[in-house]
C-alpha positions in Angstrom: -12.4 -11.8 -9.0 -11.8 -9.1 -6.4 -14.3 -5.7 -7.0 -13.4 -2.9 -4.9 -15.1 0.6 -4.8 -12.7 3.8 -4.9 -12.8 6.1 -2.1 -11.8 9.5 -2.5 -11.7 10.2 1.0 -12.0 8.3 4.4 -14.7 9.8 6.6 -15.0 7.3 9.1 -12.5 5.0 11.2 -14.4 2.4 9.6 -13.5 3.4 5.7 -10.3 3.9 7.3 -10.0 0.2 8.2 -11.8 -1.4 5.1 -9.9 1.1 2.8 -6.7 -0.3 4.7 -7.8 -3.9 4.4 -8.1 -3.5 0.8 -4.6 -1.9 -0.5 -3.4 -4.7 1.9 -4.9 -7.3 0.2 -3.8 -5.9 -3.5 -0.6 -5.5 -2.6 -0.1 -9.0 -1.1 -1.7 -10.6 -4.2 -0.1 -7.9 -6.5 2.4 -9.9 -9.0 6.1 -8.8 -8.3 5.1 -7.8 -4.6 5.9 -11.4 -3.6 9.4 -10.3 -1.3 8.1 -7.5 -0.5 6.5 -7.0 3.5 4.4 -3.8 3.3 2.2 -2.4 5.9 -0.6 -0.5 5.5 -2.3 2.2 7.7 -4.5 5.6 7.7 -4.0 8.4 9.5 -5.8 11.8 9.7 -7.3 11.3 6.0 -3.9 9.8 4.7 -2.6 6.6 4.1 1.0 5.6 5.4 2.6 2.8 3.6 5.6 1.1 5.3 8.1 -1.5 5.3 10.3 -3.1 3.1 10.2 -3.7 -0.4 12.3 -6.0 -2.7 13.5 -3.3 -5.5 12.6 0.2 -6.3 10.1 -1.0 -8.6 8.5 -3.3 -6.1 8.3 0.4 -4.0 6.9 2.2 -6.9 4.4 -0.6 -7.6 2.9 -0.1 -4.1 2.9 3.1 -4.2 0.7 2.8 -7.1 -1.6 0.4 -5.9 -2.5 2.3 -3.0 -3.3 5.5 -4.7 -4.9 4.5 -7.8 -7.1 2.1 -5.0 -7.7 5.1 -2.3 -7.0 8.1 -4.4 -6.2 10.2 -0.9 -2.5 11.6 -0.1 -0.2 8.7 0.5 2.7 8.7 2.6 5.5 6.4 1.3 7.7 5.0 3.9 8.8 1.9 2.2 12.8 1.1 1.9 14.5 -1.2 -0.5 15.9 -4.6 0.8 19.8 -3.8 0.5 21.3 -7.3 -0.8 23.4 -8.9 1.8 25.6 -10.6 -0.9 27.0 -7.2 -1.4 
């Protein structure tokens, strides 16, 4: 089982990093997340999350992740996978 503390704000480029390494690491292991490719990074006191995600829910899912995890302003880059059966 995975324990992570909650930051409420990155002070260092090192929280930055570990903070980053953790929302990375839920979201990969997050169920539903599977076909999903998001990236993760902080900038300035914020985290940006990018890439592409498998359904709006998948997007929302992240979303949530990251802030309940960091509880900082999140940036939400992440687009939806159009279907290419379409």
């Amino acid at each position: 089982m995975l324990f992570l503390a909650n930051l409420s704000s990155l002070t260092t480029s090192s929280d930055s990093c570990a903070t980053c390494a953790a929302i990375r690491c839920l979201i990969a292991y997050a169920e539903g997340l599977e076909d999903s490719h998001i990236e993760v990074a902080a900038t300035e006191g914020t985290i940006v999350l990018s890439g592409i995600a498998s359904s709006d829910e998948a997007r929302a899912q992240a979303l949530d992740i990251a802030g309940e995890y960091a509880g900082i302003r999140i940036i939400n880059n992440i687009v939806i996978r159009a279907d290419r059966g379409s």
